[in-house]
NUDREN-669178 format. One record per residue (C-alpha): residue number from 1; residue in one letter; y, x, z. Coordinates in steps of 0.1 Angstrom, whole numbers, plus 2048, in hexadecimal, padded with zeros to 3 digits. Layout:
REM NUDREN-669178
@midren:NUM	lumti:a	py:Y	px:X	pz:Z
...
END
This chain:
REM NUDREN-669178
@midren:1	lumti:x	py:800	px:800	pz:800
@midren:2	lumti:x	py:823	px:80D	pz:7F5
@midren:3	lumti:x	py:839	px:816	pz:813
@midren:4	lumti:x	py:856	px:7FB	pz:815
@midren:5	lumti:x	py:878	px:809	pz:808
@midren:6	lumti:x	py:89A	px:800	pz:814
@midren:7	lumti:x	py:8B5	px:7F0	pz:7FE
@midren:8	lumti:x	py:8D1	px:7D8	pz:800
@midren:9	lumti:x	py:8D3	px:7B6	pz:7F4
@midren:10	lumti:x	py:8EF	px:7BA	pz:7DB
@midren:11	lumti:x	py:8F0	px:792	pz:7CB
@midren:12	lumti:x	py:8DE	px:76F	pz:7D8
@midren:13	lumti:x	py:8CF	px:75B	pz:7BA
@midren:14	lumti:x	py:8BF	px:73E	pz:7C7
@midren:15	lumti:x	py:8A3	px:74A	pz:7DA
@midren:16	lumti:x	py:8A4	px:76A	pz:7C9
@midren:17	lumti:x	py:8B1	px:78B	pz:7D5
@midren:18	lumti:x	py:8BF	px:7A6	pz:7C4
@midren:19	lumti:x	py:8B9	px:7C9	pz:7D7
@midren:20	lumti:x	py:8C6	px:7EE	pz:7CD
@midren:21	lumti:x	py:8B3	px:807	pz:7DD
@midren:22	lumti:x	py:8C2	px:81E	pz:7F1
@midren:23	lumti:x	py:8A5	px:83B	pz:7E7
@midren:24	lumti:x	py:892	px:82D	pz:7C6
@midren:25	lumti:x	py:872	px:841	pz:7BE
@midren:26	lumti:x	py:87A	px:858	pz:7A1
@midren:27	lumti:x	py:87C	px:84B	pz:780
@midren:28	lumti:x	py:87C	px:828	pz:78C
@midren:29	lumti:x	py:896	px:80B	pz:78E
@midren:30	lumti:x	py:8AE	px:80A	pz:7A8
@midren:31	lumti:x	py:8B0	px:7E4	pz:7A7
@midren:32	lumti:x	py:89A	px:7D0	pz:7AD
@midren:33	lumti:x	py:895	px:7A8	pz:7AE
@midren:34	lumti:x	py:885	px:79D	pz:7CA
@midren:35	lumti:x	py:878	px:77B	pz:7DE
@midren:36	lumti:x	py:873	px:77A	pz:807
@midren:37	lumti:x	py:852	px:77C	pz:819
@midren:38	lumti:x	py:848	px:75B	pz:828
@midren:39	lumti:x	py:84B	px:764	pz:848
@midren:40	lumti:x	py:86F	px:76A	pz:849
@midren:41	lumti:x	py:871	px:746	pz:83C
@midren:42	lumti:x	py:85F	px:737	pz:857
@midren:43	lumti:x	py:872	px:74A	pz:870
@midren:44	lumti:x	py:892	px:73E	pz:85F
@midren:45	lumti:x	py:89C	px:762	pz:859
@midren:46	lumti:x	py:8BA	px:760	pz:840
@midren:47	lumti:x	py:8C2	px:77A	pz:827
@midren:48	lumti:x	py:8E3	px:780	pz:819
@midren:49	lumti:x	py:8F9	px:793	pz:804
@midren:50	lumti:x	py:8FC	px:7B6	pz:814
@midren:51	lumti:x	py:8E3	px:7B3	pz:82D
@midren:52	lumti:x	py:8CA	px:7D3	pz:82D
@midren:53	lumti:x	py:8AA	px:7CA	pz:829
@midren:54	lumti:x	py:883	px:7DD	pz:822
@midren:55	lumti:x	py:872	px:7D2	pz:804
@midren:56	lumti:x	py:84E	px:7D5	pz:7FF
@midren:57	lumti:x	py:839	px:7D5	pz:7E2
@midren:58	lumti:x	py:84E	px:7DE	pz:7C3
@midren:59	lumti:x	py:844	px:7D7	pz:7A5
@midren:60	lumti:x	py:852	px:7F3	pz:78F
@midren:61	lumti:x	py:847	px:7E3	pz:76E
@midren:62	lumti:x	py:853	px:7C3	pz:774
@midren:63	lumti:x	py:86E	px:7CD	pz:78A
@midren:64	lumti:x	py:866	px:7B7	pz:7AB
@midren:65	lumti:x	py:862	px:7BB	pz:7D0
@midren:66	lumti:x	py:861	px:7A9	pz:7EC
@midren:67	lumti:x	py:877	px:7A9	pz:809
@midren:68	lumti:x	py:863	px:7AC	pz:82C
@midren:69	lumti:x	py:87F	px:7B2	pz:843
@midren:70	lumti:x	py:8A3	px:7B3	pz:849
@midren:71	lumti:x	py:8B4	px:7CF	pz:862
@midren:72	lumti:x	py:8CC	px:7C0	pz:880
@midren:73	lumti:x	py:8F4	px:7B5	pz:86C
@midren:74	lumti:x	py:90F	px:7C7	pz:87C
@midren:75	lumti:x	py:921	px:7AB	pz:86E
@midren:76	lumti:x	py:91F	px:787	pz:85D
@midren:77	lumti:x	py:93A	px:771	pz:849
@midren:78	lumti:x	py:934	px:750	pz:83E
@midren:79	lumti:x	py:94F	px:74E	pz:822
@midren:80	lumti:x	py:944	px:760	pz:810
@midren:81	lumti:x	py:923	px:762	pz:81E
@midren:82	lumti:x	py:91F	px:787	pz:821
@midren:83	lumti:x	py:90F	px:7A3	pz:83C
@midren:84	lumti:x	py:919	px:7C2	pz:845
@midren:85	lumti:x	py:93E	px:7C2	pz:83E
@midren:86	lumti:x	py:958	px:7E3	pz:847
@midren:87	lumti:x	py:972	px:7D0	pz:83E
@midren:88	lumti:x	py:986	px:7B6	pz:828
@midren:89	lumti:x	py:9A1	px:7BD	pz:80E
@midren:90	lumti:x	py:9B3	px:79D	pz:80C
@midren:91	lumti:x	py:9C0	px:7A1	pz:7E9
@midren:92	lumti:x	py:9E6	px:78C	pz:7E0
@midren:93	lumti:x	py:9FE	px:78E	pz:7C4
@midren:94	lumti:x	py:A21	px:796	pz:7CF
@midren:95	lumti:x	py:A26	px:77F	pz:7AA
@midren:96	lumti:x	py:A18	px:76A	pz:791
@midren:97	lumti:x	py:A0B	px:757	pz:7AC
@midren:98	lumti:x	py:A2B	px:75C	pz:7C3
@midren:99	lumti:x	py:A24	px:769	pz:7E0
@midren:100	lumti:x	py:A22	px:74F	pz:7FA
@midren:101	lumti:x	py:A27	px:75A	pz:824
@midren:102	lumti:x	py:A16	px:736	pz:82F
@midren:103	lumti:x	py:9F4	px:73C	pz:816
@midren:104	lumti:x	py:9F6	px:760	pz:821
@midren:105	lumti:x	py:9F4	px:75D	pz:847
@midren:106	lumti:x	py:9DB	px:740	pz:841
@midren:107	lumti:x	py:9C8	px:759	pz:82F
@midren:108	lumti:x	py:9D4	px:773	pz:849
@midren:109	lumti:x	py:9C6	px:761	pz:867
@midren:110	lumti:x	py:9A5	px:757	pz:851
@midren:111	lumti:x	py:99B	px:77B	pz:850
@midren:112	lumti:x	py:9A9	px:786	pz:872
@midren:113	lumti:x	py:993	px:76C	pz:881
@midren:114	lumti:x	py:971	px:77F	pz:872
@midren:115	lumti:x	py:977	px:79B	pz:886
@midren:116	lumti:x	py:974	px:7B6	pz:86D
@midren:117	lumti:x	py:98D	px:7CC	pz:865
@midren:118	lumti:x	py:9A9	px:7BB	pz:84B
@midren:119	lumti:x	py:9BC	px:7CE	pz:830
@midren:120	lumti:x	py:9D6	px:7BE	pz:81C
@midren:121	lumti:x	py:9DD	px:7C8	pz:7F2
@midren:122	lumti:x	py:9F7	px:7B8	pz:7E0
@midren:123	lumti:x	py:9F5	px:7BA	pz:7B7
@midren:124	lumti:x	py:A0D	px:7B5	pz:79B
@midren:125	lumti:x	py:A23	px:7CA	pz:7AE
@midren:126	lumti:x	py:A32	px:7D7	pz:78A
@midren:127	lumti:x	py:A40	px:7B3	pz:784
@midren:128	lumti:x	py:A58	px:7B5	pz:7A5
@midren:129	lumti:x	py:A76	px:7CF	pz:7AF
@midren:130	lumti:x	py:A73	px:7EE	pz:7C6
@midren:131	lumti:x	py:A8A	px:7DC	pz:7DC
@midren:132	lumti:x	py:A76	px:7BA	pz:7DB
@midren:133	lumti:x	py:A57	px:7D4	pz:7E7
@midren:134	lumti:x	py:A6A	px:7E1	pz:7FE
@midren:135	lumti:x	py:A79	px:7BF	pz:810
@midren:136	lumti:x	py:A50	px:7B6	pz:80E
@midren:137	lumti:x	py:A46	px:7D6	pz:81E
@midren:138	lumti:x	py:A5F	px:7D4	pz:83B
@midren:139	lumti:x	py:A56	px:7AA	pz:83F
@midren:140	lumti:x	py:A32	px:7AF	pz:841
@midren:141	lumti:x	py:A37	px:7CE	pz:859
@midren:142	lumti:x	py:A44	px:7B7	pz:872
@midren:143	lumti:x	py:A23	px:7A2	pz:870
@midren:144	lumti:x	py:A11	px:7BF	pz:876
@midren:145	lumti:x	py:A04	px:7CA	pz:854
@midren:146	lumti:x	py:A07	px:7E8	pz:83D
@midren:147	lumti:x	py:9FE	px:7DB	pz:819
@midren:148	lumti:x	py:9F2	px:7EF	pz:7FC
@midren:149	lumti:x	py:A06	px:7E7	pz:7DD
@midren:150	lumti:x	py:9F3	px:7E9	pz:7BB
@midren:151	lumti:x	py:9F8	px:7E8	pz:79A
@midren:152	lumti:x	py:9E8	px:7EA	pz:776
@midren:153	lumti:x	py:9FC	px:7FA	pz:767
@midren:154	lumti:x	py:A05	px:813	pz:780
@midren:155	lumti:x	py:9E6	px:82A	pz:786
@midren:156	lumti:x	py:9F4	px:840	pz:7A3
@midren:157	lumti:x	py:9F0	px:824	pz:7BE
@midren:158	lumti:x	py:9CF	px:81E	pz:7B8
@midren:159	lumti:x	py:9C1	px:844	pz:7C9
@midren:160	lumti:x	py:9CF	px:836	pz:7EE
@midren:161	lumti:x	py:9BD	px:815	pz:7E5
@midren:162	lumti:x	py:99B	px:82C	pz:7DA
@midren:163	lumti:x	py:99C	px:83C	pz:7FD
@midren:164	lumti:x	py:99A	px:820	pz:80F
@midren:165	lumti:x	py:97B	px:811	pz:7FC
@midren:166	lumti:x	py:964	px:82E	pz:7FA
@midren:167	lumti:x	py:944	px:82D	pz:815
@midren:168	lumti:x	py:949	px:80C	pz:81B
@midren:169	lumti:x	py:93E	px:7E9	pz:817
@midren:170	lumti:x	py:960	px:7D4	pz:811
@midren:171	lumti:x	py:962	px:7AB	pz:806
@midren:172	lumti:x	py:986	px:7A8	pz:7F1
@midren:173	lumti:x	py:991	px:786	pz:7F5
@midren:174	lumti:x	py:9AF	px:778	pz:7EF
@midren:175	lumti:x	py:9B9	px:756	pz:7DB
@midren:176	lumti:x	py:9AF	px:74C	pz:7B4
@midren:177	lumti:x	py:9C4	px:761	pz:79E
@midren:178	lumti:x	py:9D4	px:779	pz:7AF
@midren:179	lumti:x	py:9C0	px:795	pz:79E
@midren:180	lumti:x	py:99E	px:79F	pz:7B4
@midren:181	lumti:x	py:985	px:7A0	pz:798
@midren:182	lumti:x	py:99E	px:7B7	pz:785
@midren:183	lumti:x	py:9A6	px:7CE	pz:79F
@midren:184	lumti:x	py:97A	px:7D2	pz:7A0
@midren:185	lumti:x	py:97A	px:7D7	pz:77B
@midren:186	lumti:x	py:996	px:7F3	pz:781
@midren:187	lumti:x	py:97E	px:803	pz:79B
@midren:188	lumti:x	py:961	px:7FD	pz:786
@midren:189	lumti:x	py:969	px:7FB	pz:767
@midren:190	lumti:x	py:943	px:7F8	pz:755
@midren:191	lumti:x	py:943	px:7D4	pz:76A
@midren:192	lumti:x	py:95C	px:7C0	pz:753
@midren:193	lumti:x	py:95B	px:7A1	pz:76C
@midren:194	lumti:x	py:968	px:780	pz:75D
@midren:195	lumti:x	py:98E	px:77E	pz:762
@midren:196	lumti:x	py:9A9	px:75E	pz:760
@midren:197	lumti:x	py:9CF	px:760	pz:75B
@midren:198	lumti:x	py:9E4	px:745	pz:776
@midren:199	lumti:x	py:9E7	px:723	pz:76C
@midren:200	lumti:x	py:A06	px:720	pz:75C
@midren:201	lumti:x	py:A07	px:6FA	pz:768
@midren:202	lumti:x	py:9FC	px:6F9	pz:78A
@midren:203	lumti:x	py:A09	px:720	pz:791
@midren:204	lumti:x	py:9E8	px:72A	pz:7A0
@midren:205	lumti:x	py:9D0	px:740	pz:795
@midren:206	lumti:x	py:9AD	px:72D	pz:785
@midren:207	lumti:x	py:98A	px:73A	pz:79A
@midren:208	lumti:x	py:976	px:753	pz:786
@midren:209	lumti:x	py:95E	px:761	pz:79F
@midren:210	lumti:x	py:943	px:747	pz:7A5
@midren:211	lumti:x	py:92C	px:75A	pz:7C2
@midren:212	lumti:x	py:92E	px:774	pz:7D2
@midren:213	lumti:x	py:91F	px:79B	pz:7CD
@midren:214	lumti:x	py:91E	px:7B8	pz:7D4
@midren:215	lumti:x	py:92D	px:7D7	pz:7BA
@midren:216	lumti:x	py:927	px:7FD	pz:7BE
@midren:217	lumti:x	py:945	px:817	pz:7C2
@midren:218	lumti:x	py:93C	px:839	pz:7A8
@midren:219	lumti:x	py:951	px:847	pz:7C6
@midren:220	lumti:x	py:938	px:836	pz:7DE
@midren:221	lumti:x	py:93C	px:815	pz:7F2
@midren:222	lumti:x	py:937	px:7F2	pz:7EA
@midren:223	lumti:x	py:94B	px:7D6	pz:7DF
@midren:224	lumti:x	py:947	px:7AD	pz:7E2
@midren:225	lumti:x	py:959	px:799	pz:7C7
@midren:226	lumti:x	py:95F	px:777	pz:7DB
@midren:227	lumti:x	py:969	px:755	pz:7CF
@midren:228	lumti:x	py:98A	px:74C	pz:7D0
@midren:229	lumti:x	py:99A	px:731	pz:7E3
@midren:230	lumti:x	py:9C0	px:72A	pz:7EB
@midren:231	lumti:x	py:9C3	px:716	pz:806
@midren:232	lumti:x	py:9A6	px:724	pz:81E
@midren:233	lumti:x	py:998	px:70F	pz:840
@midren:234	lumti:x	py:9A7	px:715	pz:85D
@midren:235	lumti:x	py:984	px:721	pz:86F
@midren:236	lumti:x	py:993	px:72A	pz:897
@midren:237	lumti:x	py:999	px:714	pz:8B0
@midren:238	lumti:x	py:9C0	px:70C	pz:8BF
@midren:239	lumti:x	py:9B7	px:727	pz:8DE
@midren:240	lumti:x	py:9A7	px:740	pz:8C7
@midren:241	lumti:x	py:9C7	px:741	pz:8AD
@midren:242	lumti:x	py:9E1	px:755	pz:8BF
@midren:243	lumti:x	py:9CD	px:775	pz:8BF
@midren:244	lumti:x	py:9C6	px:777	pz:89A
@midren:245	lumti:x	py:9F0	px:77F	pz:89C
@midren:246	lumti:x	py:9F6	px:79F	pz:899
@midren:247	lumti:x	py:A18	px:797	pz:8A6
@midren:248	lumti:x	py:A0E	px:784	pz:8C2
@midren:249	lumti:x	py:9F3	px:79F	pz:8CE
@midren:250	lumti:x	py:A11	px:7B9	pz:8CE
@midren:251	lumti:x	py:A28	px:7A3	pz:8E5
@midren:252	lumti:x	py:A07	px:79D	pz:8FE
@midren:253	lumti:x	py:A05	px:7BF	pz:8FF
@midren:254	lumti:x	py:A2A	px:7C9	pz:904
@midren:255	lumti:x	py:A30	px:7AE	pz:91B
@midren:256	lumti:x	py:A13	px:796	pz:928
@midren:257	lumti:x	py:A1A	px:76C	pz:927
@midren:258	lumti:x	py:A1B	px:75F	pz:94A
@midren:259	lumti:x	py:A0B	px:740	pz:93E
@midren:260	lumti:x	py:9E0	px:741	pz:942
@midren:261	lumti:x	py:9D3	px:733	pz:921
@midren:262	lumti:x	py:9FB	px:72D	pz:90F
@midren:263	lumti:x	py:9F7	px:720	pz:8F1
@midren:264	lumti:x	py:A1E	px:734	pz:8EB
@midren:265	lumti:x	py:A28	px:711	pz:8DE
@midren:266	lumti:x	py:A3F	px:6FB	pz:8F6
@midren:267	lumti:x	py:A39	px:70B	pz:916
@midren:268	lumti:x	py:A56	px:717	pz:928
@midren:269	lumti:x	py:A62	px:739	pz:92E
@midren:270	lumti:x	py:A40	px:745	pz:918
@midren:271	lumti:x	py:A47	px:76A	pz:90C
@midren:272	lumti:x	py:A3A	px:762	pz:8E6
@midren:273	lumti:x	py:A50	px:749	pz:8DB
@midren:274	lumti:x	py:A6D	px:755	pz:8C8
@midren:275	lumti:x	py:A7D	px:762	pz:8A9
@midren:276	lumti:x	py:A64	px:773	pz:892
@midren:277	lumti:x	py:A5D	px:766	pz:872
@midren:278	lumti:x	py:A3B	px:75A	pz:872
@midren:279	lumti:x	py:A3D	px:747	pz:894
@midren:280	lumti:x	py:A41	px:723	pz:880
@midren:281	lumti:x	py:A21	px:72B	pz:86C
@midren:282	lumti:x	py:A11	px:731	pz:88D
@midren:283	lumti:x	py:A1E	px:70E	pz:897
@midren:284	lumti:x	py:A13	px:6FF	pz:878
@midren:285	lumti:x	py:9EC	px:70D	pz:87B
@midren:286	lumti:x	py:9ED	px:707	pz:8A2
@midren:287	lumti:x	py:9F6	px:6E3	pz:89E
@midren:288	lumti:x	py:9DA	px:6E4	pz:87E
@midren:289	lumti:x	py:9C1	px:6F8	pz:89A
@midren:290	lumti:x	py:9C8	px:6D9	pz:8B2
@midren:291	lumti:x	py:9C2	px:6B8	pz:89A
@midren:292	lumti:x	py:9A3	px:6CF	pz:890
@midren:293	lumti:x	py:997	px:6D2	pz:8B5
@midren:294	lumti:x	py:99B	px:6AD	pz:8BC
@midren:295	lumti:x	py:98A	px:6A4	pz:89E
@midren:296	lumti:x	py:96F	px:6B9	pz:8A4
@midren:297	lumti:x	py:96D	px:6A9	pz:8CD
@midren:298	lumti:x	py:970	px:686	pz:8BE
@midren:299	lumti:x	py:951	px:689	pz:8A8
@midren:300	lumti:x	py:93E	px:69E	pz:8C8
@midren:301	lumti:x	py:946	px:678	pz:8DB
@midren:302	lumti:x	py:936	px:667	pz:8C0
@midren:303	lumti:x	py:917	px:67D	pz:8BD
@midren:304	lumti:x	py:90F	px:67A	pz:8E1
@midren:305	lumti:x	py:918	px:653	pz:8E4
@midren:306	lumti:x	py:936	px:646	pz:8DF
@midren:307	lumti:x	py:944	px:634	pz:8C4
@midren:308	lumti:x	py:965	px:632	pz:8B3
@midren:309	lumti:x	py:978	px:611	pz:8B4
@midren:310	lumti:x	py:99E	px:605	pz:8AC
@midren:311	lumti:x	py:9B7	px:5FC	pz:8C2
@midren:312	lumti:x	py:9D9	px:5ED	pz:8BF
@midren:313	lumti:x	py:9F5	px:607	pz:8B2
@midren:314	lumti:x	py:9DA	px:61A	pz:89C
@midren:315	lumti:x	py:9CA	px:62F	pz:8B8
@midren:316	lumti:x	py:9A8	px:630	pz:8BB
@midren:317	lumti:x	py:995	px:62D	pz:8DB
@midren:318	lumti:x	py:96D	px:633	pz:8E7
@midren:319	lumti:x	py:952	px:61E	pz:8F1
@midren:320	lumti:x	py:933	px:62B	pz:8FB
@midren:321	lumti:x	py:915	px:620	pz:8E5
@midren:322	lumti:x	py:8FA	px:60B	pz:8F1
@midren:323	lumti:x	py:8D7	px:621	pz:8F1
@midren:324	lumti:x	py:8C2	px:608	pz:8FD
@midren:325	lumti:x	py:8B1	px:5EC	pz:8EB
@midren:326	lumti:x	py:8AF	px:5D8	pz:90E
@midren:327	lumti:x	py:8D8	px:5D7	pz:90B
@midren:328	lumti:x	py:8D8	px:5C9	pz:8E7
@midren:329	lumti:x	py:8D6	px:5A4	pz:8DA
@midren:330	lumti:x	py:8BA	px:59D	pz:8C6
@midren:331	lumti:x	py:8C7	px:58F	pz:8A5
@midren:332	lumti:x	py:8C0	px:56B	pz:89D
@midren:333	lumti:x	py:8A1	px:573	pz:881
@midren:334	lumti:x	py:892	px:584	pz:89E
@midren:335	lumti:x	py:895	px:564	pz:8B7
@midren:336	lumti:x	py:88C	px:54E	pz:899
@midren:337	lumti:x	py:86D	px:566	pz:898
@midren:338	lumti:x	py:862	px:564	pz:8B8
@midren:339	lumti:x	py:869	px:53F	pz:8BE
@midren:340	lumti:x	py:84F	px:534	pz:89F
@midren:341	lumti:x	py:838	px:550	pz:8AD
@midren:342	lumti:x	py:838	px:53E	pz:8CE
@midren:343	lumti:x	py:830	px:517	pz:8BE
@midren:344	lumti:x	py:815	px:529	pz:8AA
@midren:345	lumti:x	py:807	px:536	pz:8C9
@midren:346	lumti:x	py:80A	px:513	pz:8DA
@midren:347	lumti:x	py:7FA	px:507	pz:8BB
@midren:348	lumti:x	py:7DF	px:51C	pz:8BE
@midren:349	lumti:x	py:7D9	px:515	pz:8E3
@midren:350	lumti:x	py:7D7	px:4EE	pz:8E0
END
């Protein structure tokens, strides 16, 4: 039996896997196509994009395998779904879509709230002034960020860009048109992945990338083309938000809110309110993170019980449900039912 050989699972296709080998035999494929073992199925082992995994069994002529086992994630997104992530370059044009500060933090907090270390890129950075870049650079300073700025047709930004890719895994993400599968093809330029220009009508860019997978550096690393999306869920909960600000983190650290669990929204004397720019899109998501939460507690109260009924003025109020049959009435076809089923006993006893 062939020892099992480690690989990672570079695209999902139904309930097919596609590995690259990290050290293919010699003169054999480094790809292969590969299914799961059974056992990982009954055990409701998932495999995804990224994750590291030990095929057995290759077949070389037919290049197959089959994945037996998948090593421990040292991390796990859902949008895309994807294992193993360094890091996320959230990808935005600074034109042609206009750059938007209310999509951006949206976007922002979206991939603060994974955890993993976030990078912002903005493109198209040829079709705006040195002095527009520079009012951008200062602005998104104060939020905490230090963007790279790319362009095609400037070829000397792209080396700092380089750096920051090579030896690791990174997902680019950003909204439909804004230029992700480009700046791939720029990395990798044998890939030719399908591109869009914005919709002239709507002023958004169209989606081009269907699902997502995995793309090899020559320089080393690895790169996930994701799906675009431009107005992403909010995924964090109204106690959870504050902290995926970098703003807000550097005022708890320079000066700690006296309030225990503030929401920094209309409590007095709280040390985060104030004057910085982004502190009404905070508002905005917190009262979003809120009507999200209640939701969410409402349908809990229904699941375990309670049901949802109108009252005057358009609120809605609970009543619990009834569980028990003994607390029901029976409907009239069933006391029809039993009434002829007791004469036709009486019958039958006479």
């Amino acid at each position: 039996m062939t020892a099992a050989l480690a690989g990672t699972v570079v695209a999902v296709q139904a309930n097919f896997y596609r590995v690259q080998l990290h050290h293919p035999p010699a003169n054999q494929p480094a790809m292969l196509l590969c299914t799961r073992r059974t056992r990982l199925l009954k055990t409701g082992q998932r495999v995804m994009v990224g994750d590291r995994v030990w095929v057995e069994e290759p077949d070389w002529q037919g290049q197959r395998g089959a994945i037996a086992s998948v090593e421990p994630r040292s991390s796990e997104l859902d949008r895309p779904a994807i294992a193993n992530v360094d890091q996320i370059l959230l990808v935005f044009a600074v034109a042609e879509p206009e750059l938007e500060p209310l999509q951006l933090t949206r976007f922002l907090v979206t991939a603060e709230s994974t955890g993993i270390p976030v990078q912002l890129c903005l493109s198209k950075c040829d079709l705006v002034t040195a002095g527009a870049i520079a009012a951008w650079q200062e602005r998104l300073a104060q939020w905490g960020y230090q963007p790279l700025w790319l362009s095609q047709n400037q070829p000397e930004r792209w080396p700092l860009l380089l750096k920051q890719l090579i030896g690791r895994m990174t997902v680019v993400a950003g909204p439909s048109g804004v230029g992700k599968s480009s700046l791939i093809n720029r990395l990798i330029p044998d890939l030719e992945l399908r591109t869009a220009k914005v919709s002239g009508k709507l002023g958004r860019g169209r989606h081009t990338t269907r699902h997502v997978e995995l793309f090899e550096l020559p320089q080393g690393g690895l790169l996930a083309d994701s799906p675009g999306f431009n107005q992403p869920e909010l995924i964090c909960s109204d106690r959870e938000l504050a902290q995926y600000f970098p703003e807000i983190r550097q005022r708890l650290a320079a000066d700690r809110c006296q309030f225990h669990d503030c929401r920094h929204l209309e409590e007095p004397g709280c040390s985060i309110r104030g004057d910085w720019e982004r502190y009404s899109h905070y508002q905005d998501l917190l009262e979003e993170a809120i009507a999200q939460t209640q939701q969410q507690n409402r349908s809990t109260q229904e699941d375990v019980g309670f049901k949802r009924k109108s009252a005057d003025g358009g609120k809605l109020r609970y009543e619990p449900k009834l569980q028990s049959r003994r607390y029901r009435r029976d409907s009239r076809r069933s006391q029809h039912q039993s009434v002829a089923e007791a004469l036709h006993n009486a019958e039958l006893e006479d």
